[in-house]
N, C-alpha and C positions, 0 to 999 in steps of 0.2 A: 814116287813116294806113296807109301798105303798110308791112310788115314786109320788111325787106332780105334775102335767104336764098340761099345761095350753093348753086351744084350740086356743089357740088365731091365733097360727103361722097354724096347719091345716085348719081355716077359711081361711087366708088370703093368705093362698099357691099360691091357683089360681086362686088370684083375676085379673081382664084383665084390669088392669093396667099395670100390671108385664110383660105380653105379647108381644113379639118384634111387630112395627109398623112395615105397610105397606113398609115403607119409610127405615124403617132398613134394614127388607128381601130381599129390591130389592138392597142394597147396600153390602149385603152379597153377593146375587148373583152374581154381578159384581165383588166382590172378591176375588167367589170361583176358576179362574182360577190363580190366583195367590196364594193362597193360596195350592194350590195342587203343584205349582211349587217349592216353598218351599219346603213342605212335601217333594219331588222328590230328592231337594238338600241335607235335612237334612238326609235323607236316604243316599244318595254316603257319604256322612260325615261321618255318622254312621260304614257305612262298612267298611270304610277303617282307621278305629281307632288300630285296632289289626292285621294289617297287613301292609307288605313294600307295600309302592307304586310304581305299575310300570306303563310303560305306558298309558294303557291303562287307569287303573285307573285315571291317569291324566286328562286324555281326557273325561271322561266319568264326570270328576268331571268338569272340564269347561264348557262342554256341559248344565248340570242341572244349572250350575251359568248365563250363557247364558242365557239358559229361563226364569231364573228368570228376570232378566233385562228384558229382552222384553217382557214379557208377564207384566212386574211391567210399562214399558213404553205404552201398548195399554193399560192395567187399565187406568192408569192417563190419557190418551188423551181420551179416552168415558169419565170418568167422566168431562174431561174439555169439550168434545160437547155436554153433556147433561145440563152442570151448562150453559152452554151460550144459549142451546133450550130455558133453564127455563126464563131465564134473557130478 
């Protein structure tokens, strides 16, 4: 038995429409340090699922919750000085 398969979706795979804009990548990039803090947080998360918490762990988990806030804080004030550059 052949299997029926259309070209339709291999033509149009990579058509550069589909392609993230200019305007996208540079708004990733600005939320690649936030996004890595995350990552950072959900990691101490991670670990300390199957184990007691002790001190340290506490600390260690505040500390990445911390970054995230301030590093989620300097995101949003560039993109507030850059929305007002634009303006």
């Amino acid at each position: 038995m052949d299997p029926i398969v259309t070209l339709q979706d291999a033509v149009t795979a990579f058509a550069p429409f589909m392609e993230p804009t200019d305007a996208e990548l540079d708004a990733i990039e600005r939320e690649a340090p936030l996004i890595n803090a995350e990552l950072e947080l959900l990691d101490v998360q991670i670990a300390l699922l199957d184990r007691p918490v002790t001190e340290t762990d506490t600390r260690r988990l505040r500390r990445a919750h911390r970054k995230v806030l301030a590093t989620r804080l300097a995101v949003t004030n560039q993109a507030a000085s850059v929305s007002e550059a634009a303006a």
